[in-house]
C-alpha positions, 0 to 999 in steps of 0.5 A, a space after each residue: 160341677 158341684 158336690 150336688 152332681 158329682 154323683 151322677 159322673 163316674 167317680 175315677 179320673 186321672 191323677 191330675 183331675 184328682 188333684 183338681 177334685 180335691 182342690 175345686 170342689 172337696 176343699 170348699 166343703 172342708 171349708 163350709 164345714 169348718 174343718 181343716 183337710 191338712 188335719 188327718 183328723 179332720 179329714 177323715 171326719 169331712 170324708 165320712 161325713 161326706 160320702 155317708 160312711 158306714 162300717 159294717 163288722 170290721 174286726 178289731 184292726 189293733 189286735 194283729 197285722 191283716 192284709 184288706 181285700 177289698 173290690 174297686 169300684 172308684 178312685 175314692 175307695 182308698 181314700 175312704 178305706 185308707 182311714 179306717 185305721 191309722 196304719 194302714 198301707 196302700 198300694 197303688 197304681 204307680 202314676 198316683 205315687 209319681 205325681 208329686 202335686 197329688 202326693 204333697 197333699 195325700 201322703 199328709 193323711 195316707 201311707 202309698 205305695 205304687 206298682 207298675 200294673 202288668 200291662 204298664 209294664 209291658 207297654 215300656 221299651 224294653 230299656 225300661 222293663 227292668 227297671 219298672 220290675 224292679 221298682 216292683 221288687 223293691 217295694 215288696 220287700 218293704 212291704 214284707 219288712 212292713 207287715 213282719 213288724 209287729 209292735 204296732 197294729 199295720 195293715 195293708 190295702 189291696 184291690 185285687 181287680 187290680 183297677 176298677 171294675 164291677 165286681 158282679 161281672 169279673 171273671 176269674 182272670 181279672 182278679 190277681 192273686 199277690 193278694 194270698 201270696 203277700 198273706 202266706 209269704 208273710 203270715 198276716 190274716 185276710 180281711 175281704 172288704 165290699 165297698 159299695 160305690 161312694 156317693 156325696 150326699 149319700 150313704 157309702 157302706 163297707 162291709 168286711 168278712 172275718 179274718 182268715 188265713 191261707 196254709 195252701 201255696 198251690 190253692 188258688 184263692 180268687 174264685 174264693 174272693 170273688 165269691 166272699 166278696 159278692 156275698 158281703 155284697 148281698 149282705 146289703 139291701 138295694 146297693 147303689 148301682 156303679 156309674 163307671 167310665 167306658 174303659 172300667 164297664 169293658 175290662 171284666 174278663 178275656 176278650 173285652 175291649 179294655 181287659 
C-alpha cells in the first residue's frame, strides 16, 4: 500500500498497524520531503502538508484554557487535531497509551492520556474492574489538576463519540457527556470541532465553533453537540465521504451490531 492509495482504505487500525503506517509508509514521505518526523516542528508541517490541513475559525487558543469536542471520524483525528497547539491533551483509548513501541515515537510530538472505554471495562474479570476504574480515576485528577493551571494556555482533546463514527448517523446515546461534566467541574469553555475525514493528497479541513460555557449540571448537552457539530459540518461544501471499517458503520445507535 502506498501514500497514493491509502485514501481508498479505511483510515483506523489497530495500535500495532499504526506503528506499521508510520514506520512503511509516512516515514518515507518525511524522508522525500526532507523533513525530520522526530522534530514536532517538522512533523506538524509534514502532517498538514499531507493530508491538506486547513483550519477554519479556530479561536485564539493562547487566551485561556478550552476543552476541543471534536467528532471522530479516523485514527489520524488526534494526530492532526493534536497539533494545532502546542498544549494540547489527549485522551485516548487505553490500548494507544500501553503500547510501549507506538507511544516511544508518539509522546515525542503529543500529550496522551488513555481510558478504559465502558464497554472495555465491562469485558474484564471482575479481579480486574477495580483497577481499570481506578486507572480512570487517576487520570481525571490529573486532568483537573492539568486544566486548573492557568499560567500557560492548555487544552484538552475529546471525542465525545467515544470511537469512531459517522457523525450524521449517531444518535443521542452514542455521544458521552464527560465532555460538559470535565468543563463545569473545571471551569474551562468548549470548543466544538468538525474534522472532515482526512485524505493524503487531499484537502482535510476543521472546522471549529466559538467557545462557550456550561452553567447548568442537570442540562444534557449531547443532543446540543451533535447539533453544533452537524452544522460546522454543513458550513462546508461537498465534504468527503468517510470510508470506515464495518464495526465503525454498525455503532451509531442502541440495537447495531457493534454499538
Amino acid at each position: 500500500m502506498d501514500l497514493e492509495n491509502i485514501g481508498s482504505f479505511p483510515l483506523s487500525y489497530g495500535e500495532q498497524d499504526v506503528m506499521s503506517m508510520l514506520k512503511d509508509h509516512m516515514f518515507i514521505f518525511f524522508g522525500q520531503a526532507g523533513l525530520n518526523p522526530l522534530s514536532t516542528k517538522d512533523w506538524k508541517k509534514g502532517i498538514f502538508q499531507l493530508f491538506g490541513v486547513e483550519v477554519i475559525g479556530l479561536p485564539d487558543l493562547n487566551k485561556e484554557n478550552y476543552i476541543l469536542a471534536s467528532n471522530h471520524i479516523s485514527d489520524f483525528d488526534a494526530i492532526i487535531i493534536g497539533l494545532l497547539h502546542p498544549k494540547i491533551r489527549i485522551t485516548a483509548k487505553v490500548g494507544w497509551t500501553k503500547n510501549e513501541e507506538l507511544m516511544q515515537f508518539l509522546r515525542l510530538h503529543y500529550d496522551i492520556t488513555g481510558f478504559f472505554r465502558t464497554h472495555e471495562i465491562a469485558a474484564l474479570p471482575d479481579s480486574k474492574k477495580g483497577e481499570a476504574k481506578e486507572h480512570n480515576f487517576k487520570q481525571l485528577r490529573k486532568i483537573r489538576a492539568y486544566l486548573k493551571e492557568k499560567s500557560e494556555p492548555r487544552h484538552l482533546l475529546i471525542f465525545p463519540q467515544g470511537t469512531i463514527s459517522d457523525i450524521n448517523k449517531n444518535s443521542i446515546e452514542r455521544i458521552n457527556p464527560g465532555y460538559a461534566k470535565m468543563a463545569l467541574a473545571n471551569d474551562v469553555k468548549i470548543i466544538d470541532v468538525f474534522i472532515e475525514y482526512p485524505k493524503i493528497g487531499a484537502k482535510t479541513r476543521i472546522v471549529c465553533g466559538l467557545p462557550y460555557s456550561v452553567s447548568n449540571s442537570s442540562c444534557d448537552f449531547r443532543q446540543d453537540w451533535l447539533n453544533q457539530v452537524v452544522f460546522l459540518q454543513n458550513m462546508l461544501c461537498s465534504v468527503r465521504e468517510p470510508v470506515l471499517r464495518e464495526k465503525h458503520l454498525y455503532n451509531n445507535k442502541p440495537g447495531d451490531i457493534y454499538f
